[in-house]
VOPAGU-2260 file (C-alpha; in pm, 1 decimal, decimal comma):
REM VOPAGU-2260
SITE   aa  ch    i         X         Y         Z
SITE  UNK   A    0    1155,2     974,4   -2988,9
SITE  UNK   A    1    1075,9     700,9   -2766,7
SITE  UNK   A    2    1337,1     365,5   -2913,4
SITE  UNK   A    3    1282,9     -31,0   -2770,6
SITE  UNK   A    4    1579,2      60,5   -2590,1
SITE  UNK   A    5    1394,8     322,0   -2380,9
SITE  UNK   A    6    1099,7      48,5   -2339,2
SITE  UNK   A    7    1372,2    -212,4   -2195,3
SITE  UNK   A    8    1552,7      14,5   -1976,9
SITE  UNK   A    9    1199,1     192,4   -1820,3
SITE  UNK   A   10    1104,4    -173,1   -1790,2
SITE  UNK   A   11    1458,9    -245,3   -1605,0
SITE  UNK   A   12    1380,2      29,9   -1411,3
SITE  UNK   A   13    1027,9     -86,3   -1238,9
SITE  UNK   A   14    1190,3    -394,4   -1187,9
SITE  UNK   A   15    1437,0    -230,3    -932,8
SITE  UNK   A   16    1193,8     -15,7    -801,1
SITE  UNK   A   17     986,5    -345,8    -681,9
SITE  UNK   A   18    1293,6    -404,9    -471,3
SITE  UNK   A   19    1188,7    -111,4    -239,1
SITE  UNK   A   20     828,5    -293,5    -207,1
SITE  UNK   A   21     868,0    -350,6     188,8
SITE  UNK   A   22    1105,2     -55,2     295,2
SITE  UNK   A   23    1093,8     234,4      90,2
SITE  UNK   A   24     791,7     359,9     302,1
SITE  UNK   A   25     660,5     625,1     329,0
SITE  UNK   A   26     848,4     748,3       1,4
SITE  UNK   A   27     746,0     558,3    -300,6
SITE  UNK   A   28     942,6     311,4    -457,3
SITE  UNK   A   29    1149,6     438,9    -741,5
SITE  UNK   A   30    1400,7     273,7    -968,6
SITE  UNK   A   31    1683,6     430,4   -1212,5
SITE  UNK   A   32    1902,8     273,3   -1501,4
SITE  UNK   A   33    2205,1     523,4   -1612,1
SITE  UNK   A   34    2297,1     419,3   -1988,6
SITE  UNK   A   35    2598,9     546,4   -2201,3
SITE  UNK   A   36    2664,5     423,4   -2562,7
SITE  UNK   A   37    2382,3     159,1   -2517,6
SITE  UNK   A   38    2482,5     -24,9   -2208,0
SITE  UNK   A   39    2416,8      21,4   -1871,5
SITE  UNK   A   40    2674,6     188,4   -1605,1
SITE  UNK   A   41    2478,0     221,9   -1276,4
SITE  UNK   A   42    2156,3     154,0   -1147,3
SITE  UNK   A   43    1979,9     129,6    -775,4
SITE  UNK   A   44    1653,5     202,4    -642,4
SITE  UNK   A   45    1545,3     419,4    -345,5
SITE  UNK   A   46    1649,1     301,6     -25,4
SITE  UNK   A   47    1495,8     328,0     398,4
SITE  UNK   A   48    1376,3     690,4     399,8
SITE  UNK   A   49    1670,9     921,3     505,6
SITE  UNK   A   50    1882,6     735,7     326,5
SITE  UNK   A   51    1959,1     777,6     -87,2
SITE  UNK   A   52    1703,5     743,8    -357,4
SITE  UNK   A   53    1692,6     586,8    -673,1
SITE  UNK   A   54    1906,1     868,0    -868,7
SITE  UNK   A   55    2159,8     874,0    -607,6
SITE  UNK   A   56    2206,8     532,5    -561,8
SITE  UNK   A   57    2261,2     475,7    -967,3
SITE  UNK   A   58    2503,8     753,7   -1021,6
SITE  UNK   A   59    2686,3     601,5    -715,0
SITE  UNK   A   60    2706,4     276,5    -896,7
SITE  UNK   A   61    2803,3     387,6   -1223,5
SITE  UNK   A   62    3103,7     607,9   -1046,7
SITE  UNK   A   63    3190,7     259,4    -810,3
SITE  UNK   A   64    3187,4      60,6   -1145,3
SITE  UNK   A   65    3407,5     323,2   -1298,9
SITE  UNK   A   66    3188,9     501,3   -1515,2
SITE  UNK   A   67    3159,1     871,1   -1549,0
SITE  UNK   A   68    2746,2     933,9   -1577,8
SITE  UNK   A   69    2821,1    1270,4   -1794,1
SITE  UNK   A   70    2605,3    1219,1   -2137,9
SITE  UNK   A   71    2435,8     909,5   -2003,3
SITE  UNK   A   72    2027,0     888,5   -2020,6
SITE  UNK   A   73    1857,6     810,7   -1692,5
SITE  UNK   A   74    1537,5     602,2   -1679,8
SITE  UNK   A   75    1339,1     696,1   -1374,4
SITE  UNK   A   76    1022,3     543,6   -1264,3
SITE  UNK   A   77     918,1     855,2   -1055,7
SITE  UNK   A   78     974,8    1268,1   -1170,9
SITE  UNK   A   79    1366,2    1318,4    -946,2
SITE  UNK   A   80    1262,0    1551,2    -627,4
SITE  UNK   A   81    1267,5    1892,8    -669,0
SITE  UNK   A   82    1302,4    1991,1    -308,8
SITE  UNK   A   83    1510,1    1935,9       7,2
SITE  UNK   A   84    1402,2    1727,7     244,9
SITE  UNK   A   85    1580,7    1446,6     425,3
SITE  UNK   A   86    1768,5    1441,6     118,3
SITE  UNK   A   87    1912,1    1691,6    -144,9
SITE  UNK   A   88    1724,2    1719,5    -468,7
SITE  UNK   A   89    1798,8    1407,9    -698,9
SITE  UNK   A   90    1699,8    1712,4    -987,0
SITE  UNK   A   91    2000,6    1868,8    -922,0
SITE  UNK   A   92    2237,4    1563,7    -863,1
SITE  UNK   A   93    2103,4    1432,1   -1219,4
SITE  UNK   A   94    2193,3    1800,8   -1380,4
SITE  UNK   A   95    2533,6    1784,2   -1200,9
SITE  UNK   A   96    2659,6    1471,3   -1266,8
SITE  UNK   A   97    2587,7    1611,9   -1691,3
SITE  UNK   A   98    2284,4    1334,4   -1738,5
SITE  UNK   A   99    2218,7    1449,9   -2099,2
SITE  UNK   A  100    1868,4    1257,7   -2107,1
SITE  UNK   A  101    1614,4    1195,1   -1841,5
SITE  UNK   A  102    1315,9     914,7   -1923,5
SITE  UNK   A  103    1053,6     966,4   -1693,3
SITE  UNK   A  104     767,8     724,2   -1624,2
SITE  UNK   A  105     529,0     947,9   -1398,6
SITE  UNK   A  106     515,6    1287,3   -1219,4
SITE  UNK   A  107     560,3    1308,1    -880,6
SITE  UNK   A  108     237,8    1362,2    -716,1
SITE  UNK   A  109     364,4    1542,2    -453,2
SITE  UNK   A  110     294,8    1902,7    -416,6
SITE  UNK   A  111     628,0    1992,6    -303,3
SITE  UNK   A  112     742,4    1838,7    -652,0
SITE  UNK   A  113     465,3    1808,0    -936,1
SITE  UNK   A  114     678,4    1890,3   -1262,1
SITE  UNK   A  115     938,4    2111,5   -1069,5
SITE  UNK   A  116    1202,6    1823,5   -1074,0
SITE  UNK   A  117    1112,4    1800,7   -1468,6
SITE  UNK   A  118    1115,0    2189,9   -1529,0
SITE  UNK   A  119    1484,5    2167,4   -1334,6
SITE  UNK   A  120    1614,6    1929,7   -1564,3
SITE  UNK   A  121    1449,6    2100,4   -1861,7
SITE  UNK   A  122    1548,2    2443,9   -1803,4
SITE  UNK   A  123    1931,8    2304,2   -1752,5
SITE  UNK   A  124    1893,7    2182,3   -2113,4
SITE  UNK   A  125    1818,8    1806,1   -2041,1
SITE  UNK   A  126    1618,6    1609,7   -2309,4
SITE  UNK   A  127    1359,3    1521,1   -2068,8
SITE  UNK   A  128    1059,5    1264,8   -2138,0
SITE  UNK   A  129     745,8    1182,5   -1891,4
SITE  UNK   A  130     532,8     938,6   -1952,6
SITE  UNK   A  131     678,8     549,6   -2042,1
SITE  UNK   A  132     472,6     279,8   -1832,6
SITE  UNK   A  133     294,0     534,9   -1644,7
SITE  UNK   A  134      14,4     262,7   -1538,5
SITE  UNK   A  135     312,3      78,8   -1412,2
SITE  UNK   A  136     451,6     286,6   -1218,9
SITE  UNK   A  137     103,5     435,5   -1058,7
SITE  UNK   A  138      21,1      42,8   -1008,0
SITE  UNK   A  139     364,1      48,7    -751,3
SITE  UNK   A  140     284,5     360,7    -598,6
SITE  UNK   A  141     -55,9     350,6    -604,6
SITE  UNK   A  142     -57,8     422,9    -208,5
SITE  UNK   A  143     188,0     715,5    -220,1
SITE  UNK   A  144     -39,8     836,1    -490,0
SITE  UNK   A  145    -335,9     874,5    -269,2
SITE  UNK   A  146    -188,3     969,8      46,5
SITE  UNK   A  147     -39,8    1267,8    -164,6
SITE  UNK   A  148    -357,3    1330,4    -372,4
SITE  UNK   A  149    -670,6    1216,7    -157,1
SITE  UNK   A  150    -490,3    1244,8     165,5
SITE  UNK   A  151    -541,1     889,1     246,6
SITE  UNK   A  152    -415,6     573,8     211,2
SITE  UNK   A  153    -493,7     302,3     -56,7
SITE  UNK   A  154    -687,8      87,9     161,4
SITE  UNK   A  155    -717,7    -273,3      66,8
SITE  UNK   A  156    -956,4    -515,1     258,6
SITE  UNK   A  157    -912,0    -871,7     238,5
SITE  UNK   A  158   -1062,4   -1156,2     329,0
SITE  UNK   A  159   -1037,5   -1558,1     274,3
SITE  UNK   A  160   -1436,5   -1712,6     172,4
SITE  UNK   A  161   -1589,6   -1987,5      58,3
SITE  UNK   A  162   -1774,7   -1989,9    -274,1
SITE  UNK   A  163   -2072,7   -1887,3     -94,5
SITE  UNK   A  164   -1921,4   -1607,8      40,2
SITE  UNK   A  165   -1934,4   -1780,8     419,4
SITE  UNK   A  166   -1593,6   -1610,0     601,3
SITE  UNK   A  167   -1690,7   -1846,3     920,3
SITE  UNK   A  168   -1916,6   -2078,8    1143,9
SITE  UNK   A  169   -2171,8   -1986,2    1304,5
SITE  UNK   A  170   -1905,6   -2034,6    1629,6
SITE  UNK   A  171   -1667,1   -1795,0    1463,6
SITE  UNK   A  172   -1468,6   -2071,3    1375,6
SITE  UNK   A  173   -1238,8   -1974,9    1014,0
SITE  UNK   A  174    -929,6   -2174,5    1007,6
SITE  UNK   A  175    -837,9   -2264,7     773,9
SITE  UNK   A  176   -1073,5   -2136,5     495,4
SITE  UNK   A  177    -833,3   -2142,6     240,8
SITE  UNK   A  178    -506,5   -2327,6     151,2
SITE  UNK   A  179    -155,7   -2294,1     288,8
SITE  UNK   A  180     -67,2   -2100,7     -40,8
SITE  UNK   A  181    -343,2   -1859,6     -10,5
SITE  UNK   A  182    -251,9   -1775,1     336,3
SITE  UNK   A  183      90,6   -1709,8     232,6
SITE  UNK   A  184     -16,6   -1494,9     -45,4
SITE  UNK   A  185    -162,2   -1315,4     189,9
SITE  UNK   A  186     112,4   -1258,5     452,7
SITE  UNK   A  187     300,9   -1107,4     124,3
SITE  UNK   A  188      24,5    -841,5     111,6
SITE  UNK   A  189      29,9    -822,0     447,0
SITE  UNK   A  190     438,2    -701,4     408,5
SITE  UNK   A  191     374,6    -431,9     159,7
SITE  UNK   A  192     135,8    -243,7     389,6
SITE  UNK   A  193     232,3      15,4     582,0
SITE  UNK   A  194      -2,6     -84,8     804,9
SITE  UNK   A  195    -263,1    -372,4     898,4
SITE  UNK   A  196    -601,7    -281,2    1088,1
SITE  UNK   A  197    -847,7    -465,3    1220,9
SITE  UNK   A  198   -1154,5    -505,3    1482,0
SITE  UNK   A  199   -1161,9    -541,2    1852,3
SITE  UNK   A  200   -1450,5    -833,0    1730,2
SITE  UNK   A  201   -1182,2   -1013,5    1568,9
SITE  UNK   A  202    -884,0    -954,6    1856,8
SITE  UNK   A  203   -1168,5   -1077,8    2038,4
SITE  UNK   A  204   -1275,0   -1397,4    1852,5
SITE  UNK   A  205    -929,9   -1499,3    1723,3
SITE  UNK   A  206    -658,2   -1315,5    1936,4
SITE  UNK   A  207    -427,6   -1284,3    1608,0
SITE  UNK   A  208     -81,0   -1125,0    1628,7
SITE  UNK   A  209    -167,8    -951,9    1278,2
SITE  UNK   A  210     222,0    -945,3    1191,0
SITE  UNK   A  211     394,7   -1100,2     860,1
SITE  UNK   A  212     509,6   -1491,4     921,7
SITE  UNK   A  213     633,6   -1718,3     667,5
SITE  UNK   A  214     736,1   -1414,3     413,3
SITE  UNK   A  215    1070,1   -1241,0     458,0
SITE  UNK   A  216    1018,9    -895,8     522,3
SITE  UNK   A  217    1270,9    -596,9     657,3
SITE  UNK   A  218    1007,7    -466,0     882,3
SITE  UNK   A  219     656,7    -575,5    1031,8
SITE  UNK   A  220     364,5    -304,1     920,5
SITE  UNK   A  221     216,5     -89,1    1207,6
SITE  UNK   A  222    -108,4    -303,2    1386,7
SITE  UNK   A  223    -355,2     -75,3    1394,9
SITE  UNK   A  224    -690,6    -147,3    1618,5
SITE  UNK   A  225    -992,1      34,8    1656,4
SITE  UNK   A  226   -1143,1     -28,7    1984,6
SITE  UNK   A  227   -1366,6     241,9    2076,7
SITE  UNK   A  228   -1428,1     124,0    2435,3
SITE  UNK   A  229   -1065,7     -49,8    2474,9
SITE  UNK   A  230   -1209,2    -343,5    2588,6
SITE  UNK   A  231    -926,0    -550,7    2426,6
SITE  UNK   A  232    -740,4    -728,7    2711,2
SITE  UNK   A  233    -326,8    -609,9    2771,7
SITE  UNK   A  234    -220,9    -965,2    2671,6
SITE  UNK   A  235    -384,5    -968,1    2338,3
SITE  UNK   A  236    -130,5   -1069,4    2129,8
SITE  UNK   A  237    -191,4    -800,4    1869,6
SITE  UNK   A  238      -1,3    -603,6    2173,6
SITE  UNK   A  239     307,3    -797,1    2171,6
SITE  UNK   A  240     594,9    -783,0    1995,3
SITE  UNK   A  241     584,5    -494,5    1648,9
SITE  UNK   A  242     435,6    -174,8    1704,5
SITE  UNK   A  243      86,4    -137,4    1802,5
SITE  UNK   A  244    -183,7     170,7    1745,4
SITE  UNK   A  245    -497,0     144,3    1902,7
SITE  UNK   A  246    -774,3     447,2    1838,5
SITE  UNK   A  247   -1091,6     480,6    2046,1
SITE  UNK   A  248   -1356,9     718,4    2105,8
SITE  UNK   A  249   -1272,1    1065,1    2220,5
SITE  UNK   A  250   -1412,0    1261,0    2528,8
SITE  UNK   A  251   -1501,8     928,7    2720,4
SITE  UNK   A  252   -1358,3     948,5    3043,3
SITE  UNK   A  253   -1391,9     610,5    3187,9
SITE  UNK   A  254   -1094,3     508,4    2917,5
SITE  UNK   A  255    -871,9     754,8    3094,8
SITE  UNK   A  256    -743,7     458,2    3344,1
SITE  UNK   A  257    -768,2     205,6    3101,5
SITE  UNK   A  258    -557,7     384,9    2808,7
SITE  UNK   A  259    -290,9     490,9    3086,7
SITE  UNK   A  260    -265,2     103,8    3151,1
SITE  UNK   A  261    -280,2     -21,3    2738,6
SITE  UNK   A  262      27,4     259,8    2706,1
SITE  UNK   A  263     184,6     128,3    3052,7
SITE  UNK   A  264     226,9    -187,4    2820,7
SITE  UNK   A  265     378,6     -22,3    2544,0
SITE  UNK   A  266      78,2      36,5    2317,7
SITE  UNK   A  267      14,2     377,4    2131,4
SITE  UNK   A  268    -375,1     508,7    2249,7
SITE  UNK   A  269    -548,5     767,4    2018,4
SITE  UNK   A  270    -853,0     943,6    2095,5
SITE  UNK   A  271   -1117,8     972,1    1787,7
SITE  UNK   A  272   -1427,5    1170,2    1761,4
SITE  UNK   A  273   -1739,5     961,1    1758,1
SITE  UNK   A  274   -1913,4     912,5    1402,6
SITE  UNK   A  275   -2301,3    1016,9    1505,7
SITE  UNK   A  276   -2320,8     692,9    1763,9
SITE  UNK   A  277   -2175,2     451,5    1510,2
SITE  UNK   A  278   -1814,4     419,9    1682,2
SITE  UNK   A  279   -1497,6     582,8    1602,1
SITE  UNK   A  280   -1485,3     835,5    1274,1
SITE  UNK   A  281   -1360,7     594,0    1024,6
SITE  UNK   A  282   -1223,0     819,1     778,1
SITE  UNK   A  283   -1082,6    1005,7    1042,6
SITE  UNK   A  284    -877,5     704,9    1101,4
SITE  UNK   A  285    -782,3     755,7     733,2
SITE  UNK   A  286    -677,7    1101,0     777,2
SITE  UNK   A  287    -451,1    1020,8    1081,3
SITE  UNK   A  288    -286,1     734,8     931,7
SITE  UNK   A  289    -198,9     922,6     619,5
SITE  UNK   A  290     -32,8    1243,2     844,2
SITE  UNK   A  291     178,3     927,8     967,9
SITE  UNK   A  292     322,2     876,3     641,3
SITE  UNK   A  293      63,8     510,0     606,6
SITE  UNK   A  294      52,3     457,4     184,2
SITE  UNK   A  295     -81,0     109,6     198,6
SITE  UNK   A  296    -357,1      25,4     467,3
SITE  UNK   A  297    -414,5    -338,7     493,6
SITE  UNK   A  298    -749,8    -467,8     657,3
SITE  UNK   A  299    -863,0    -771,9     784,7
SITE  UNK   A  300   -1089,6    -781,4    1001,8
SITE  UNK   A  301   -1486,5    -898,5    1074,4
SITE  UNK   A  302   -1784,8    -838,9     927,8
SITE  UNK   A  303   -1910,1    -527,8    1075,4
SITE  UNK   A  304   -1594,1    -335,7    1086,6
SITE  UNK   A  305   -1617,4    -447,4     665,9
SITE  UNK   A  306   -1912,5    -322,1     652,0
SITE  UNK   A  307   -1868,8      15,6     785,6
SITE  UNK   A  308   -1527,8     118,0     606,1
SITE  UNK   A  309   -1797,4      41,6     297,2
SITE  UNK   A  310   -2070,9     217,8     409,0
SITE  UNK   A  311   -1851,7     500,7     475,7
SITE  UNK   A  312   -1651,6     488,9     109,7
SITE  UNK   A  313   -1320,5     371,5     292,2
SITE  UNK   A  314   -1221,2     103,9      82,2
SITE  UNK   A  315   -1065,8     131,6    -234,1
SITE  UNK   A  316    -986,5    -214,4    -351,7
SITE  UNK   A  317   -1102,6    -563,2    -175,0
SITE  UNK   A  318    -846,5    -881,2    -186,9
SITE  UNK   A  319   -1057,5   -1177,5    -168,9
SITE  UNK   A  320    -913,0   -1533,4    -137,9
SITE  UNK   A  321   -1206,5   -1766,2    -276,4
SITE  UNK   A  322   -1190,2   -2152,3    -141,4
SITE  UNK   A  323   -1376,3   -2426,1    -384,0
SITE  UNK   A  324   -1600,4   -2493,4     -58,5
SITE  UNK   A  325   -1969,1   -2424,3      12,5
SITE  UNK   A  326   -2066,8   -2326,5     429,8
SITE  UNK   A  327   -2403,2   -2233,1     383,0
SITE  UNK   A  328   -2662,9   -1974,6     587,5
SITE  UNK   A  329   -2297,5   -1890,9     851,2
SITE  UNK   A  330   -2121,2   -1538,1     863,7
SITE  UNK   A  331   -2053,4   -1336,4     548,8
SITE  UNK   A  332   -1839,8   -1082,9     482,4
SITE  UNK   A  333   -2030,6    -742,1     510,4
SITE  UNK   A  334   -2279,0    -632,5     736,4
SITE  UNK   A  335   -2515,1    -318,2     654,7
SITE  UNK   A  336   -2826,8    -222,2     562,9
SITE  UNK   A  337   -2883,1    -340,3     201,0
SITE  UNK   A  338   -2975,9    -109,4     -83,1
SITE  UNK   A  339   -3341,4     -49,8    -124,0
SITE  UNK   A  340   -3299,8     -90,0    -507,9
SITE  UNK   A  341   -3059,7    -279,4    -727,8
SITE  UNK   A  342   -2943,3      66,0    -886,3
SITE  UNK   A  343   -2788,1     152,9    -552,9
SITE  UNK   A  344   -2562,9    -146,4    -480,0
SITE  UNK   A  345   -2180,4    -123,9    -486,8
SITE  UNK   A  346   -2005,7    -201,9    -764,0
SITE  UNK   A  347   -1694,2    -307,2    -834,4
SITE  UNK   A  348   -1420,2    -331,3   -1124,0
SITE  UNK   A  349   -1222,5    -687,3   -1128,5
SITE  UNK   A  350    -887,0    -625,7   -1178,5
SITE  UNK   A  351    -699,1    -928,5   -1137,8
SITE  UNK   A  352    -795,2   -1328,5   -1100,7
SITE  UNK   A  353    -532,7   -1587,6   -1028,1
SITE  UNK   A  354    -500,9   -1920,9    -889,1
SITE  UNK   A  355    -330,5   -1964,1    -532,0
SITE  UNK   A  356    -320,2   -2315,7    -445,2
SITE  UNK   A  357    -643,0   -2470,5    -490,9
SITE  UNK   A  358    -781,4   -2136,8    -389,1
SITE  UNK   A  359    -862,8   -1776,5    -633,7
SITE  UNK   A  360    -722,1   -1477,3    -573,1
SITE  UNK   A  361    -921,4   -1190,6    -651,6
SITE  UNK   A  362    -824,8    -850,9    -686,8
SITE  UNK   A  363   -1120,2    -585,1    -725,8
SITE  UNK   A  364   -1186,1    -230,2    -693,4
SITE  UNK   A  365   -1485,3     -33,5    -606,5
SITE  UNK   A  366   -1590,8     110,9    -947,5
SITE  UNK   A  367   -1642,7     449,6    -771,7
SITE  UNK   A  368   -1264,9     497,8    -658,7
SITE  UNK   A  369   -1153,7     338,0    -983,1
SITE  UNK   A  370   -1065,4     531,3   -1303,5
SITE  UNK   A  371   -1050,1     369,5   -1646,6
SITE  UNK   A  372    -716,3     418,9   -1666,1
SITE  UNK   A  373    -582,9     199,0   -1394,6
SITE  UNK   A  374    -866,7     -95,4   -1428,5
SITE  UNK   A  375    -683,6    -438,1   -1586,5
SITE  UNK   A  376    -807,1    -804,7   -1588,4
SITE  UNK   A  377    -546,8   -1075,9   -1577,5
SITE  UNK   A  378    -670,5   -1393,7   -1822,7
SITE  UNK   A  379    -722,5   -1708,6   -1525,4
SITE  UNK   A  380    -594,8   -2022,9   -1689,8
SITE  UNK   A  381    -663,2   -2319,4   -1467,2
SITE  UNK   A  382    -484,0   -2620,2   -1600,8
């Protein structure tokens, strides 16, 4: 039987987990509470990868605080690891240190785990319980979830417009759309990724170092470009500084010299096949950056790289910061071919709206990667 208690503690739980937003990567982010005789003893979420997770890190808390963690319940946001990998199985640390009760919020979509850690614990005779503020803990892992289930990231596109949904002038000019909030907002996004791509038409245009300013962050993401003729120049300043990943068109030989020069300067050059003439195979890209252990894939770039990750079903949710401003007949957001009838246009699932500044932040999904079960609308009060 599931008590408030268990509700509190689970809660407790996500909360620490959150503290792995930026550098838990590219294992989720899990949290754990140990409890004995109603009050906690240790707690800790997962830390850098090679280093502890969450389970570890609690039962070495409750043992520095002086606690012995036999008969104590553990509240776990993710199903403990079942396996060896950079680590030893958190399953078996949990059954050794004589955890009596495990409170699970979600299986581990891994297939190296997937209810093995919660058979362990059950066939050692734990009380074991899946399923408290699942949503929740999905919503924190939702990139882990699809790089282990779709083989993919969670790719989220965002973009700052005006009401008229004008992202620029007709000179390419776009700063500042939005407020100084909003573009903070956005740099806090920008920190959770694993990654940030964009366009060479926006390196191009705006020359932007695509890194995470004016949040505090562990790490920067890895800039990711696709440039399938590398014509971006070696001082772009999406070169300098954080790593850099830039993925053109494969079997072209006249980028042989100019690749050997982009890597001379310390970028990474990847070869892609070409998508039937329309530039590099977008969910190619996809593919690769998931085998590099990318959950989160943060995009901002122009119109028509937006408009192909669409076309080709590569974007999961879109992050649009909305300015109280009007630009008129100037660039919009997409470019493609529009839908010959109103039955075949996009649709999309709004999951969150909330004021930034003078500016609203919306959060929605495309309906066709979105399930029932994860779709939630946050009430906008504007006072």
């Amino acid at each position: 039987m599931i008590s408030d208690l268990d509700h509190r503690q689970m809660q407790r739980a996500l909360l620490l987990a959150k503290r792995g937003l930026y550098t838990t990567s590219p294992n989720p982010r899990v949290g754990c509470v140990l409890v004995k005789d109603n009050a906690v003893i240790g707690e800790g979420f997962t830390q850098p990868a090679g280093q502890d997770h969450a389970e570890i890190c609690a039962l070495k808390d409750a043992r520095m605080r002086g606690y012995t963690p036999t008969g104590s319940t553990a509240y776990v946001t993710l199903e403990p690891c079942s396996h060896f990998g950079r680590t030893s199985p958190c399953a078996n640390s949990l059954i050794e240190a004589g955890i009596h009760r495990v409170i699970v919020a979600m299986e581990d979509p891994n297939p190296q785990v997937s209810g093995r850690g919660l058979a362990m614990l059950r066939d050692a005779g734990v009380d074991v319980h899946c399923g408290l503020f699942a949503h929740e803990a999905q919503e924190l892992n939702i990139g882990f979830v699809s790089r282990m289930t779709r083989g993919v990231p969670w790719v989220r596109l965002k973009m700052a417009t005006t009401l008229d949904g004008r992202t620029a002038l007709p000179d390419g000019q776009s700063q500042w759309i939005t407020s100084y909030a909003a573009r903070i907002d956005g740099h806090a996004w920008r920190a959770r990724a694993c990654a940030i791509l964009t366009g060479i038409g926006t390196v191009r245009v705006d020359n932007p170092q695509m890194t995470v300013r004016g949040v505090l962050t562990p790490r920067q993401p890895l800039r990711v470009l696709v440039d399938s003729q590398l014509n971006v120049r070696r001082d772009a300043r999406i070169l300098t500084g954080a790593p850099s990943l830039i993925i053109c068109e494969h079997d072209n030989k006249e980028l042989i010299t100019q690749a050997h020069a982009l890597r001379a300067a310390g970028a990474e050059v990847i070869a892609l096949p070409n998508s039937c003439g329309r530039g590099v195979d977008l969910p190619a890209v996809l593919r690769l950056l998931a085998t590099r252990g990318v959950n989160e894939l943060h995009v901002e770039a122009g119109h028509t790289l937006n408009g192909a990750l669409l076309q080709e079903n590569c974007v999961d949710e879109l992050l649009l910061y909305i300015a109280p401003a009007i630009l008129g007949n100037t660039t919009g957001m997409f470019n493609f071919e529009p839908p010959s009838a109103l039955d075949q246009r996009m649709l999309l699932h709004y999951y969150s709206i909330k004021r930034i500044g003078e500016d609203l932040r919306v959060l929605a999904r495309l309906a066709s990667n979105t399930s029932n079960n994860v779709r939630r609308i946050n009430d906008l009060h504007l006072q």
